[in-house]
VOBA-1610 file (N, C-alpha, C; in pm, whole numbers, padded with zeros to 5 digits, always signed):
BEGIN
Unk+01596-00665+00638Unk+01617-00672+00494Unk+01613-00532+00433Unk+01703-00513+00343Unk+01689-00372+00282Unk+01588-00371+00196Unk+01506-00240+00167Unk+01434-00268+00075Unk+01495-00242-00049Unk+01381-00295-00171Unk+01409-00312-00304Unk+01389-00228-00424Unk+01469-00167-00461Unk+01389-00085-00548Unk+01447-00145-00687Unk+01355-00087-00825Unk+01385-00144-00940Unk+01427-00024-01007Unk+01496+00024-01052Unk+01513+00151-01153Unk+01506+00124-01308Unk+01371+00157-01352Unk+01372+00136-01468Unk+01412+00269-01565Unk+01523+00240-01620Unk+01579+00361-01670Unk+01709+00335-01808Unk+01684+00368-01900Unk+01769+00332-02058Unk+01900+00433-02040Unk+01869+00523-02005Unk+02012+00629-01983Unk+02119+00503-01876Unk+02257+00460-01951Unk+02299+00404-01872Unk+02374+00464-01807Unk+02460+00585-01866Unk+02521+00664-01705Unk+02420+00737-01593Unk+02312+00760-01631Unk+02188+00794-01535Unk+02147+00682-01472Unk+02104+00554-01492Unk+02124+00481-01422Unk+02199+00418-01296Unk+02367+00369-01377Unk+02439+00400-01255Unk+02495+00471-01141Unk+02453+00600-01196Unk+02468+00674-01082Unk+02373+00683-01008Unk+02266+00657-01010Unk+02128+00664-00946Unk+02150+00573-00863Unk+02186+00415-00912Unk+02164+00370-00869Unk+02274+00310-00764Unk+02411+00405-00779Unk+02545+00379-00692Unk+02470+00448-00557Unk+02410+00552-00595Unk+02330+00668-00495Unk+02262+00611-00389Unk+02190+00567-00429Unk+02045+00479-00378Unk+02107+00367-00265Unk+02244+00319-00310Unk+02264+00180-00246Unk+02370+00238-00131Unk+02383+00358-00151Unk+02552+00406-00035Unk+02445+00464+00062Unk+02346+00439+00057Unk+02186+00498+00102Unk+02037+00364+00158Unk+02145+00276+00163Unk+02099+00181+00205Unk+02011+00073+00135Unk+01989+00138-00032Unk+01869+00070-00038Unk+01930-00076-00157Unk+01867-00176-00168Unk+01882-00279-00289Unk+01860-00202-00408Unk+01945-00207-00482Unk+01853-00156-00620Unk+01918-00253-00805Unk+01780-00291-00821Unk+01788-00323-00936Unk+01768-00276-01069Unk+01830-00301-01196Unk+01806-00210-01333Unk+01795-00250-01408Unk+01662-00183-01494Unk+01635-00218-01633Unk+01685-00160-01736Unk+01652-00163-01832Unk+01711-00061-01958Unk+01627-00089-02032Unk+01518-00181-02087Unk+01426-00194-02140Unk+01250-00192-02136Unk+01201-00122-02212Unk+01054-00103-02145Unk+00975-00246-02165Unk+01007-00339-02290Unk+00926-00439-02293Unk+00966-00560-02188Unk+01099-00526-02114Unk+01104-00631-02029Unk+01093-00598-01900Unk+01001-00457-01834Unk+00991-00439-01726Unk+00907-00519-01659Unk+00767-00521-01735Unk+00650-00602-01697Unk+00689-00681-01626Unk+00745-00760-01672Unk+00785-00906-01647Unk+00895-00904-01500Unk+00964-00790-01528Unk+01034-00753-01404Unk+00995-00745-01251Unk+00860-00670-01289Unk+00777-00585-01192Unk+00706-00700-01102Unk+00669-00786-01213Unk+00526-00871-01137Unk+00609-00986-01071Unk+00744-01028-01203Unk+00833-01138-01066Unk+00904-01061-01011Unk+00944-01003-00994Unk+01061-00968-00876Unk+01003-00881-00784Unk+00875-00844-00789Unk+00774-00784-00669Unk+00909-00692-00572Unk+00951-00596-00616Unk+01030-00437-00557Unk+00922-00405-00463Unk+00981-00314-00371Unk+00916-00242-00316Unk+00845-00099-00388Unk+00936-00088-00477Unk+00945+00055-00499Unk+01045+00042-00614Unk+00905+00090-00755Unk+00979+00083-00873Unk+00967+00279-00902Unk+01083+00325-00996Unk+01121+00417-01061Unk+01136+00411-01208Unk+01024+00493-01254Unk+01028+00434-01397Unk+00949+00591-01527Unk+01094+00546-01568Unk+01131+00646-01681Unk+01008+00617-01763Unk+00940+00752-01855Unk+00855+00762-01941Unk+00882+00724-02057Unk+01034+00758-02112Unk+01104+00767-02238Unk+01126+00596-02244Unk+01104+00492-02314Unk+01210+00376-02261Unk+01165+00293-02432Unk+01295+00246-02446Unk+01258+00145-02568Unk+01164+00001-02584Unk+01140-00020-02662Unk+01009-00162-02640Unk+00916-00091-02615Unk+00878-00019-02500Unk+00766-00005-02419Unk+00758+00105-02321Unk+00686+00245-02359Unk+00732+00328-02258Unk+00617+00326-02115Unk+00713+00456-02047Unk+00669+00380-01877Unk+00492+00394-01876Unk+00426+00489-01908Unk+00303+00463-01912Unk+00230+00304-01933Unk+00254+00271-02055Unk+00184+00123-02098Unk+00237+00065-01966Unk+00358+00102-01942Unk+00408-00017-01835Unk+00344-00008-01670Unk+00332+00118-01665Unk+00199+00175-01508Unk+00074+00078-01573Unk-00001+00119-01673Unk-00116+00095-01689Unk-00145-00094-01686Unk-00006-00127-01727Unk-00046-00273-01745Unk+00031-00374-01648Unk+00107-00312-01494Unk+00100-00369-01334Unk-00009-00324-01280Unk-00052-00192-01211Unk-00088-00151-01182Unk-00182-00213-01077Unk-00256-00272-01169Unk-00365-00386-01086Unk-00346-00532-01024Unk-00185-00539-01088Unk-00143-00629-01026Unk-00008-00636-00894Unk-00011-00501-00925Unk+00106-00455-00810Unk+00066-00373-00731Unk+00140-00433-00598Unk+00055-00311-00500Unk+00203-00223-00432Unk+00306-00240-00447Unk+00436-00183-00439Unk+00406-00001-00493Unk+00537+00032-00457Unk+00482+00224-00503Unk+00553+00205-00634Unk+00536+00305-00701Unk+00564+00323-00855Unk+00587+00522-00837Unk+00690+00577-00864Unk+00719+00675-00839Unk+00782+00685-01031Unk+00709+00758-01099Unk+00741+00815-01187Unk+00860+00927-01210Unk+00959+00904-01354Unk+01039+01023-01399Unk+00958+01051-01480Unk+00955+01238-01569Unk+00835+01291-01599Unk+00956+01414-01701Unk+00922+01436-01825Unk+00980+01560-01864Unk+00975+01722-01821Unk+01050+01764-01764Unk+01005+01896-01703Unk+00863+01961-01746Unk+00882+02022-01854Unk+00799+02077-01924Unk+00647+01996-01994Unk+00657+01903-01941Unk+00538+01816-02009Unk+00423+01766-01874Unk+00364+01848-01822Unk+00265+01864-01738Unk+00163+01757-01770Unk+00169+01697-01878Unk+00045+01631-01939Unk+00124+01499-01881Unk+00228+01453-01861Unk+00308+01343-01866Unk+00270+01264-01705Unk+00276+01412-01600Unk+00240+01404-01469Unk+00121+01347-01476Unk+00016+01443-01523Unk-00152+01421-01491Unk-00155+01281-01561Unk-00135+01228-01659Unk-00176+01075-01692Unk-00103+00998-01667Unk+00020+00962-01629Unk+00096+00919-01537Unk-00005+00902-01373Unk-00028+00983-01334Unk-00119+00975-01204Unk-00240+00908-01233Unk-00342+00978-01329Unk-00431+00881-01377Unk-00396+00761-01412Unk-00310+00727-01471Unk-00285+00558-01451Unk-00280+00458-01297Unk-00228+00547-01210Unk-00201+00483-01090Unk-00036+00538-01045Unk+00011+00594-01118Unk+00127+00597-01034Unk+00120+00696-00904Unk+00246+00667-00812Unk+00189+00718-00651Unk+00277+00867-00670Unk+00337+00860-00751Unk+00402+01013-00751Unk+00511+01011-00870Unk+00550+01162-00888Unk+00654+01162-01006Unk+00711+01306-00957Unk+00860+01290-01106Unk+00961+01383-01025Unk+01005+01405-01191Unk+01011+01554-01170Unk+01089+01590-01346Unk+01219+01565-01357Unk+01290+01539-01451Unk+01430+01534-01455Unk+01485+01651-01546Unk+01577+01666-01509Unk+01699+01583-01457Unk+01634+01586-01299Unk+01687+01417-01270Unk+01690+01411-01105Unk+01808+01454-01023Unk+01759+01540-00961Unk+01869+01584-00813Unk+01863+01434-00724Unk+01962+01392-00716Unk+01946+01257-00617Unk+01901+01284-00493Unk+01942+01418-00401Unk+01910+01424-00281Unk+01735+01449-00282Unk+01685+01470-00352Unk+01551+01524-00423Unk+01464+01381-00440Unk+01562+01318-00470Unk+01469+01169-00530Unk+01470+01098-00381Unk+01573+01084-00347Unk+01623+01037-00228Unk+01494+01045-00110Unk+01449+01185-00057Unk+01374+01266-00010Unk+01238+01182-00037Unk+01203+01198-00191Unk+01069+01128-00219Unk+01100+01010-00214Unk+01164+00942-00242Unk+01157+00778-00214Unk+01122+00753-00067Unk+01157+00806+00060Unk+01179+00777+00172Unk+01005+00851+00213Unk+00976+00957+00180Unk+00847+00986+00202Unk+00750+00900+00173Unk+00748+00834+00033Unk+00647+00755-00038Unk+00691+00613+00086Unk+00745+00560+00088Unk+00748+00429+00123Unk+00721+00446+00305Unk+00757+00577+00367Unk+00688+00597+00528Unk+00546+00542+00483Unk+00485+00628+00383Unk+00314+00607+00418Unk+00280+00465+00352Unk+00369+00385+00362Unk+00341+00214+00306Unk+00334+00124+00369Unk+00419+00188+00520Unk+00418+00076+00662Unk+00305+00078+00726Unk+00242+00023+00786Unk+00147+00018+00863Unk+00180+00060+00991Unk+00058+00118+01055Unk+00103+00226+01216Unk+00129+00111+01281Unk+00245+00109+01392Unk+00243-00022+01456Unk+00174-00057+01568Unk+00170-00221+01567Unk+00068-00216+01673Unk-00066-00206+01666Unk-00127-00176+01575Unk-00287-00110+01608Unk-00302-00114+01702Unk-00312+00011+01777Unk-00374+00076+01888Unk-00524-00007+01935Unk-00527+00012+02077Unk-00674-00073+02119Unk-00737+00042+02097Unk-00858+00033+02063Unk-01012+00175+02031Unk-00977+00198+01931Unk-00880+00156+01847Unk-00892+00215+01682Unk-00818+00403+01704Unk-00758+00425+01790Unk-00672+00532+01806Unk-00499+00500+01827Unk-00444+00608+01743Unk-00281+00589+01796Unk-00254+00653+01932Unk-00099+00645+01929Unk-00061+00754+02034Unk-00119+00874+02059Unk-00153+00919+01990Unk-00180+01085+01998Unk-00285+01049+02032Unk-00378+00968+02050Unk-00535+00965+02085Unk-00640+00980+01924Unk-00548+01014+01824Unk-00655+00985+01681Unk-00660+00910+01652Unk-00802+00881+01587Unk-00826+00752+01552Unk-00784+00705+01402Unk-00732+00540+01398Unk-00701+00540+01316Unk-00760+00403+01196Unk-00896+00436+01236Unk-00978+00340+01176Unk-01142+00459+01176Unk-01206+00461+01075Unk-01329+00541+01050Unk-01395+00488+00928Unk-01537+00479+00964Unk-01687+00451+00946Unk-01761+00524+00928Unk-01794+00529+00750Unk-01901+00648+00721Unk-01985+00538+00655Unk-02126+00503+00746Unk-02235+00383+00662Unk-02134+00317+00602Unk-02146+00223+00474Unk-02079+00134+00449Unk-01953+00191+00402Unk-01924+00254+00429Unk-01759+00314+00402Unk-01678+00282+00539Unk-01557+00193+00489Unk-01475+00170+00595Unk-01338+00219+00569Unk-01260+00273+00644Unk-01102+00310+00629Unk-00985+00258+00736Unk-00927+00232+00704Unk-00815+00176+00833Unk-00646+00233+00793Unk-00617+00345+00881Unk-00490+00361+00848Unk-00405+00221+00878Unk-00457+00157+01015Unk-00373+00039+01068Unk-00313-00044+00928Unk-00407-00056+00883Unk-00378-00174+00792Unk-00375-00129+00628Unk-00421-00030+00628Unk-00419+00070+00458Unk-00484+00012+00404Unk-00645-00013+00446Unk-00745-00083+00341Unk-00855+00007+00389Unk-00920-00027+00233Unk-01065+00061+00229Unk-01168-00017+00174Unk-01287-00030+00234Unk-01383-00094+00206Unk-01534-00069+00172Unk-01598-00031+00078Unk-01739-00002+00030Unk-01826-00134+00089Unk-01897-00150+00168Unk-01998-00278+00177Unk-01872-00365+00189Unk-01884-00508+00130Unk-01812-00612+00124Unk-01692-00639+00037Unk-01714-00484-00014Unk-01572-00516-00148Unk-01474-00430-00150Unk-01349-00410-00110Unk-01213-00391-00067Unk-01208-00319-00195Unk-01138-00232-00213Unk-01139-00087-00291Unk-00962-00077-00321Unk-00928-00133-00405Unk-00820-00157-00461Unk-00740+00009-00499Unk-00638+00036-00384Unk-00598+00215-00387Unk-00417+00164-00408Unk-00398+00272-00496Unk-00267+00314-00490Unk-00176+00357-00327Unk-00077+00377-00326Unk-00048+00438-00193Unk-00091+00573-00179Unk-00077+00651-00281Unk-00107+00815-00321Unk-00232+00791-00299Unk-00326+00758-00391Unk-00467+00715-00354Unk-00513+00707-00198Unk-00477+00598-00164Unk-00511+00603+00005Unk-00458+00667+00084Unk-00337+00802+00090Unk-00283+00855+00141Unk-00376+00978+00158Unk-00466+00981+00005Unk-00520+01105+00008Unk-00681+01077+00057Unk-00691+00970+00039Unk-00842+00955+00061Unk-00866+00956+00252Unk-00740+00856+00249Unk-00740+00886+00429Unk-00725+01017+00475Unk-00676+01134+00434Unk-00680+01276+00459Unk-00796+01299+00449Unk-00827+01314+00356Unk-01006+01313+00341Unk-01091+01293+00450Unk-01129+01191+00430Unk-01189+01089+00544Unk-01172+01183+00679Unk-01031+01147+00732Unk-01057+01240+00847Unk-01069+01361+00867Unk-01110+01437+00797Unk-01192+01579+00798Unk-01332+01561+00724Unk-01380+01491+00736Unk-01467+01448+00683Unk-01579+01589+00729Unk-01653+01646+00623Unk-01722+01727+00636Unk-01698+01883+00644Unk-01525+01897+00596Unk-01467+02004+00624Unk-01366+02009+00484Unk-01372+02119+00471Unk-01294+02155+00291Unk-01182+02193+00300Unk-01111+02082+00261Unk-00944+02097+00231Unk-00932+02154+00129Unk-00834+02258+00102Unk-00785+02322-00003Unk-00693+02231-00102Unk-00676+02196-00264Unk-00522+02198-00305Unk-00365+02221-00206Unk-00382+02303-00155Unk-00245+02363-00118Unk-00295+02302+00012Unk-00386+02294+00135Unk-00394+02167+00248Unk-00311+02035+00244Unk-00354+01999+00112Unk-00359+01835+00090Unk-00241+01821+00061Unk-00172+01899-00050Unk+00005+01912-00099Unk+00070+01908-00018Unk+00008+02025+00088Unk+00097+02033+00210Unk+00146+01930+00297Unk+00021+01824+00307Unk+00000+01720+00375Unk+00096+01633+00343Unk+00059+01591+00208Unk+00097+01433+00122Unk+00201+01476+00086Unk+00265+01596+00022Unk+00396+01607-00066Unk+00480+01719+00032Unk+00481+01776+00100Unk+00502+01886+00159Unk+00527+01977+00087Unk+00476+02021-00004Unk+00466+02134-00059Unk+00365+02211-00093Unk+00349+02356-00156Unk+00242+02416-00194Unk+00148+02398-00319Unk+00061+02445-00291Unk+00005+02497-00431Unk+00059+02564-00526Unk+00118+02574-00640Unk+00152+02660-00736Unk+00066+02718-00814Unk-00037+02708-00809Unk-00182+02691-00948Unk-00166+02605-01025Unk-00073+02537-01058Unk-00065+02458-01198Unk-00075+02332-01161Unk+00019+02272-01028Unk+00018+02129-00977Unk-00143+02070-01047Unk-00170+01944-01106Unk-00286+01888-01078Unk-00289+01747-01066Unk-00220+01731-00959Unk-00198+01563-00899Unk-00316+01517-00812Unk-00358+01645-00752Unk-00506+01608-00648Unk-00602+01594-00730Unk-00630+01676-00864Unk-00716+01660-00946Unk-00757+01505-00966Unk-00644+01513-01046Unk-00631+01353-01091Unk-00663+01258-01052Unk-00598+01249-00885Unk-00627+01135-00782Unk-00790+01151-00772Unk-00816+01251-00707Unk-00973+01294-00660Unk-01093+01212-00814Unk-01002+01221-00914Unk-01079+01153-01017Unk-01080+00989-01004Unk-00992+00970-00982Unk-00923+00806-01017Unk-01024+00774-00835Unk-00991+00840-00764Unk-01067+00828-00614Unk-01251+00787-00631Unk-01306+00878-00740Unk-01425+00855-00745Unk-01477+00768-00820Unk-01405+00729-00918Unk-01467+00582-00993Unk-01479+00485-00858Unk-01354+00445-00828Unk-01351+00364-00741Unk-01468+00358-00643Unk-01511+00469-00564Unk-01601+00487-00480Unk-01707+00482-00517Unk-01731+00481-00669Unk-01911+00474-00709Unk-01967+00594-00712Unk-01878+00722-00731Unk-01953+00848-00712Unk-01966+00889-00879Unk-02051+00980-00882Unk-02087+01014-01013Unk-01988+01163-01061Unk-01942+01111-01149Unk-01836+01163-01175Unk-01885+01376-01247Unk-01991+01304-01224Unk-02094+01439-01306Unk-02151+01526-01222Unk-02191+01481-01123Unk-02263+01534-00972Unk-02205+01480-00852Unk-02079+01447-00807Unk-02056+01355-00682Unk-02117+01418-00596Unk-02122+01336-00466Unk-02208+01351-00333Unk-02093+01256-00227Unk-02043+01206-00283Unk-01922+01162-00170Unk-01808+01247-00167Unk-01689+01230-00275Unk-01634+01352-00266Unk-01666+01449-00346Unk-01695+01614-00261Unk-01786+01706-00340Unk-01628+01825-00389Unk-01672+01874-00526Unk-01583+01973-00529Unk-01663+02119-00464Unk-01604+02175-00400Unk-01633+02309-00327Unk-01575+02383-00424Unk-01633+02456-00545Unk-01605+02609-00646Unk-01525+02689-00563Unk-01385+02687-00568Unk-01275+02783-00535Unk-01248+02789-00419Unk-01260+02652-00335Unk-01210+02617-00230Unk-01152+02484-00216Unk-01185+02376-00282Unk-01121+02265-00213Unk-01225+02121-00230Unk-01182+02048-00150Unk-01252+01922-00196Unk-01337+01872-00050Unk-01454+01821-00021Unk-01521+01797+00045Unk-01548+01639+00078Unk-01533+01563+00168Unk-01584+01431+00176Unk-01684+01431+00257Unk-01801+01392+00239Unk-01898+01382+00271Unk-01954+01276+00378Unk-02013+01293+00529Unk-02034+01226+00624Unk-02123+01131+00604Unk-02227+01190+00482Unk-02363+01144+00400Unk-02328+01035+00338Unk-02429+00976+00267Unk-02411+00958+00118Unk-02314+00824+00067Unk-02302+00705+00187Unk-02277+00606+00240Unk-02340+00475+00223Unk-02428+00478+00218Unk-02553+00346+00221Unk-02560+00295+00082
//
């Protein structure tokens, strides 16, 4: 089955071309033009992978992240105004798994669509010992902290820790360096393939939205620690 994507987007020649793009490219793609009737889009027609404009009539894309979000577990890849940096960072704080300024370069979008939705499959197979091919493991146990790339779930004690894909993409990086300080420009490298610029603050964000979830104190954490002008720390500790 091909997968599904939804393009929520009011520009209608931006639309169709996006979305002539997308499909000579293998993928399903469906279109909105309205923000108050995405909701409704999102939660029945369950996409794999929605794209969704900030600007939109009825209802712009924010309200519309903030109010699936918890009910969708599909990726949500944000459009973002070049120049509006603020659009990215709360856009991410809502939950979305990534965003892209426009104007969109299709081969550009193309690129991130296919990246975001690799880290959505599950490794196949789960490996016997909780290791893949390569011999890493792909399941880890810090006290009641559980992680499973196999299956992309995370677990505190008995209660399943409800993550974005971005979210668990980054927390599982984490995790396995556990006790060792990834830089900004590490983690970019990792998750987006790109650098640090100084300005990016998508790890920020996540690393925030990461610690509610986890129960860390957002004032002093001890699970994930910020390291002053190095990077972010997950902690082997501080579990129980």
């Amino acid at each position: 089955m091909k997968t599904r994507i939804l393009l929520i987007e009011d520009d209608e020649r931006l639309a169709l071309l996006t979305a002539e793009y997308l499909r000579k490219n293998d993928f399903e793609v469906l279109v909105e033009a309205r923000g108050d009737a995405a909701e409704e889009r999102i939660l029945g027609e369950r996409p794999d992978l929605v794209i969704l404009d900030v600007m939109l009539p009825g209802k712009d894309g924010f309200e519309i992240c903030r109010a699936v979000r918890s009910r969708f577990t599909g990726v949500i890849l944000m459009l973002t105004a070049r120049e509006e940096d603020f659009d990215q960072i709360f856009g991410l704080e809502l939950g979305a798994d990534d965003y892209i300024a426009k104007p969109v370069q299709p081969r550009l979008l193309l690129a991130r669509i296919k990246a975001l939705l690799r880290r959505t499959v599950p490794a196949a197979g789960g490996q016997s010992g909780g290791e893949n091919e390569s011999g890493e493991p792909t399941e880890l146990a810090f006290g009641r902290f559980r992680i499973s790339q196999t299956t992309r779930n995370a677990a505190l004690g008995d209660d399943s820790i409800d993550l974005t894909t971005a979210e668990f993409d980054l927390l599982w990086q984490l995790a396995r360096h556990a006790g060792n300080i990834l830089s900004r420009d590490n983690l970019l490298q990792e998750l987006r393939g790109i650098g640090f610029d100084g300005l990016d603050r998508s790890i920020d964000a996540r690393i925030s939205r990461l610690r509610r979830k986890l129960g860390d104190d957002p004032e002093n954490p001890t699970r994930i620690k910020t390291v002053r002008g190095k990077g972010y720390l997950f902690s082997k500790h501080d579990w129980q």
